[in-house]
C-alpha positions in Angstrom: 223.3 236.4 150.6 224.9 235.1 147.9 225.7 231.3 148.8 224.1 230.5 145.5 226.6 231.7 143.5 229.9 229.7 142.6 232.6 231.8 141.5 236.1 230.5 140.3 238.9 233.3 140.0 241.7 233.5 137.5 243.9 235.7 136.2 243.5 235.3 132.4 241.3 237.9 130.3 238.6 235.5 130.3 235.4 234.8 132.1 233.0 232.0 131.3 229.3 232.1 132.8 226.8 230.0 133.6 223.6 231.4 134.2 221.5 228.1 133.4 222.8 225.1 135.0 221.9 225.7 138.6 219.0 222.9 139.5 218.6 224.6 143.2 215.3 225.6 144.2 215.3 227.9 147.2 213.1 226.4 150.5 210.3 228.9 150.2 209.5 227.9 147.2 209.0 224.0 148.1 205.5 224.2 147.3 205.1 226.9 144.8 206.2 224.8 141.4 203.9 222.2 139.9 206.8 219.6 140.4 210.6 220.2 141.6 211.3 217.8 138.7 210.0 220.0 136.2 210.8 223.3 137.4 214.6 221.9 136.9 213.9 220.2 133.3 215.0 223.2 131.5 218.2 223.6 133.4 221.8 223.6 130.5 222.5 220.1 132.2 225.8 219.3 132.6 228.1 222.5 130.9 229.4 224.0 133.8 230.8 220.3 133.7 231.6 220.1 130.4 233.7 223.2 130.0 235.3 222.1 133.6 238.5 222.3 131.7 238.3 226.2 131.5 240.0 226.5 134.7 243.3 224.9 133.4 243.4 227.8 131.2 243.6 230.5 134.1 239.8 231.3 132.9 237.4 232.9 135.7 233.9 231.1 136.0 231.2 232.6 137.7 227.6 230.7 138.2 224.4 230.3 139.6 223.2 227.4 141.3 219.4 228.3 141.2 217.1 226.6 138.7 216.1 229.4 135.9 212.6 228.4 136.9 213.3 230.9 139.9 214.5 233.6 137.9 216.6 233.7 134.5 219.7 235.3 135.2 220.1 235.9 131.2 216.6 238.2 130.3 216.3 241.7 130.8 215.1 242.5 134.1 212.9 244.9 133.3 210.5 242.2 131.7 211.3 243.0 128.1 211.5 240.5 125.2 214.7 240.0 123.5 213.3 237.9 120.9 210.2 240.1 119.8 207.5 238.3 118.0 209.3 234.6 119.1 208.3 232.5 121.5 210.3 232.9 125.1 209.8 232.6 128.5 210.0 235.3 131.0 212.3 237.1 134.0 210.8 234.0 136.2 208.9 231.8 134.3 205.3 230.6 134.2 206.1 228.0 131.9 208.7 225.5 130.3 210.1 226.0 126.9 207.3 223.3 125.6 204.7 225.4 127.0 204.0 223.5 130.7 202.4 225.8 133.2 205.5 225.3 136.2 202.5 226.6 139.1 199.4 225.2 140.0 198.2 229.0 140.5 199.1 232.5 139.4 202.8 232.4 139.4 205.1 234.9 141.0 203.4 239.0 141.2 205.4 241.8 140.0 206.4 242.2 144.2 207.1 238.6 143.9 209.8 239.1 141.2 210.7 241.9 142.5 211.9 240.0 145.7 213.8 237.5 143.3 215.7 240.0 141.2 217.0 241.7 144.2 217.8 238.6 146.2 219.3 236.2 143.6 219.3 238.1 139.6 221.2 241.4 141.3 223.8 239.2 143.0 224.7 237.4 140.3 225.7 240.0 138.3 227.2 242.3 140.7 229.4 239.6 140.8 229.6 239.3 137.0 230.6 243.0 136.6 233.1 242.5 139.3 234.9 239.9 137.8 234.9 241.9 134.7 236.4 245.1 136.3 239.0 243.3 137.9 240.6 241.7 134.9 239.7 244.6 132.7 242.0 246.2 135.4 245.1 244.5 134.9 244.4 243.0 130.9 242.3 246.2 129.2 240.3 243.7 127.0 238.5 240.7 128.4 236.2 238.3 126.6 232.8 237.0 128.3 232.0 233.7 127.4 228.4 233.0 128.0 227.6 229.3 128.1 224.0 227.8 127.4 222.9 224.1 125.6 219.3 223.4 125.0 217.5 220.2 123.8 217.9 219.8 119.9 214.1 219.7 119.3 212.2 222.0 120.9 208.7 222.7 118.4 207.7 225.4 120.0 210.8 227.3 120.1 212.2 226.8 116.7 211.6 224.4 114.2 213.6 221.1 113.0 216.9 220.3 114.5 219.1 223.3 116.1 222.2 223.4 114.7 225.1 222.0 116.8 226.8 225.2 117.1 224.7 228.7 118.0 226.8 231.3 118.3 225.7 235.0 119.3 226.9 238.3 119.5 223.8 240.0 118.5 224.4 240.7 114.6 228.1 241.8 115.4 227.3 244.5 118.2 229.1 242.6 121.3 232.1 241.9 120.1 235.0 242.1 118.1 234.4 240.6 114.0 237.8 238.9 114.5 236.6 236.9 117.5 233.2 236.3 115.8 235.3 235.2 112.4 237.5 232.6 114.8 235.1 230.8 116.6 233.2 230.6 113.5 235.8 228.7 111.6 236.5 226.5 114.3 233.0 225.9 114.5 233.2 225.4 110.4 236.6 223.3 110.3 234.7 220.9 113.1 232.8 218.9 110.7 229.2 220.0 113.1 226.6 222.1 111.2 226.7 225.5 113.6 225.0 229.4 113.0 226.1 232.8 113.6 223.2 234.9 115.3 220.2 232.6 114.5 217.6 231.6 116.7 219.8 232.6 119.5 221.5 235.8 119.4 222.9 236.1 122.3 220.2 237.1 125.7 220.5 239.8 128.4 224.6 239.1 129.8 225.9 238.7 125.5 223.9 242.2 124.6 224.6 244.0 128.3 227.9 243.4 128.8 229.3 243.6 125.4 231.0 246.8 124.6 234.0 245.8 122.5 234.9 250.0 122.5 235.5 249.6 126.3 237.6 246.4 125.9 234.8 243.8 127.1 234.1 241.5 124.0 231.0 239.1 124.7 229.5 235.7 123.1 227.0 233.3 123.7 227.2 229.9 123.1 224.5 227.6 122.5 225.0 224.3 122.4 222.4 221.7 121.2 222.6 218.9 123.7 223.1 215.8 121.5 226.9 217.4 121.1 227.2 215.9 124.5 224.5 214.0 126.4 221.4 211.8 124.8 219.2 214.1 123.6 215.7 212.5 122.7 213.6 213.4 120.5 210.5 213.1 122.2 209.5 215.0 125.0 211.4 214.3 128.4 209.5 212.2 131.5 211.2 211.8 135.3 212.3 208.5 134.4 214.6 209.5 130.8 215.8 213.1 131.8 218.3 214.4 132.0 220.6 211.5 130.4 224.4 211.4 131.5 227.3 213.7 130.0 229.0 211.2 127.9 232.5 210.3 129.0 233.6 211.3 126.1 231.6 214.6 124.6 231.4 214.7 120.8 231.9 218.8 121.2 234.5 218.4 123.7 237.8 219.2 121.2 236.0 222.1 119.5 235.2 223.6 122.7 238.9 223.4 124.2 239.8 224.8 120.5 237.0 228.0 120.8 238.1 228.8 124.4 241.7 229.0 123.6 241.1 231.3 120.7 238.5 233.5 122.9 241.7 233.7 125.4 243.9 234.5 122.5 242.2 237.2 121.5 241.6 239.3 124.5 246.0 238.8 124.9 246.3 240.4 121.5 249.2 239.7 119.2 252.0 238.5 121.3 
């Protein structure tokens, strides 16, 4: 069943996923989180809506509407770190990123996640891949666009203030350096601070999907919030999270600008 999963088609050589901003939590799990509220808190709140104008560029979007707290659609299912020796959270989490336990017991056993990989993780890639061989049918090169945003200060995941920009493509492995080299200056001429493969390389879709020899060129964006929404410094309660989008998104322009050049890339000269 894969009601969870909203998928957009388009024709250009570009796909844009969102494997983080789906707030669902399935019915037989009502009672397993410590709170509904908090197994959503982590959620990328609001991108699928802020890069809503992808579809006005023939982009295809492909995302899940399940809370990562059920299962992370962007770690390696087979349980494996992709940040050895940093903090992270898991395939489905026990914990938020500041280090709340999200059950009142155990959490999820390996059959557990096992049941959640096939049911919802599986899907949403199967779809993924699908999308991917369809436009590398008619294009040859497609880029994957990987959208995340996570609160600006988060101690126990890295310290001080993340830069506005994050972009990864694991050290240069997922795609091409001249689509690296362009959203980078975009990123630079935007006046934002930003970083190329720092805290967040790119996760499981960016590194699994990237093969720039076979014509599929992925990058992960992350975003810090405060490009976008109210992003307080202190830690979030029920009654101040998540804040609004703003009507008018600070990364808004550079966002249109990075797309456009991720979809002129995969068309190649003209």
């Amino acid at each position: 069943m894969t009601s969870f999963l909203d998928i957009h088609r388009g024709t250009a050589p570009l796909i844009v996923a969102f494997p983080h901003t789906g707030t669902d939590l399935p019915p037989e799990l009502d009672d397993a989180f410590v709170s509904p509220w908090l197994a959503r808190r982590d959620a990328d709140w609001w991108i699928d809506r802020l890069y809503a104008f992808a579809h006005d560029l023939g982009a295809t979007t492909v995302r899940t509407r399940l809370s990562r707290s059920v299962i992370d659609c962007n770690r390696d299912p087979s349980g494996v770190s992709l940040y050895p020796g940093q903090t992270t959270t898991g395939l489905c989490p026990t914990e938020t990123f500041d280090g709340e336990p999200l059950y009142a017991g155990d959490g999820p056993d390996d059959a557990e996640i096992e049941r959640r990989r096939a049911a919802y993780f599986d899907p949403y890639h199967a779809a993924l891949a699908t999308e991917i061989d369809r436009l590398r049918a008619t294009h040859g090169t497609v880029v994957l666009y990987d959208a995340h945003s996570i609160r600006s200060r988060i101690p126990r995941l890295f310290e001080g203030e993340l830069p506005q920009f994050n972009i990864g493509t694991n050290n240069g492995a997922t795609c091409g350096p001249a689509l690296a080299e362009a959203v980078t200056a975009i990123c630079d001429a935007s006046g934002h601070d930003y970083v190329l493969n720092g805290r967040f390389k790119g996760g499981w879709t960016t590194r699994h999907y990237g093969r720039p020899a076979d014509g599929v060129h992925a990058i992960q964006m992350e975003l810090s919030m405060r490009g976008y929404m109210a992003d307080p410094a202190e830690l979030p309660t029920p009654d101040s999270w998540p804040t609004p989008l703003d009507p008018e998104p600070a990364v808004l322009p550079t966002l249109r600008t990075i797309l456009a050049a991720a979809l002129a890339f995969a068309k190649g000269p003209a």
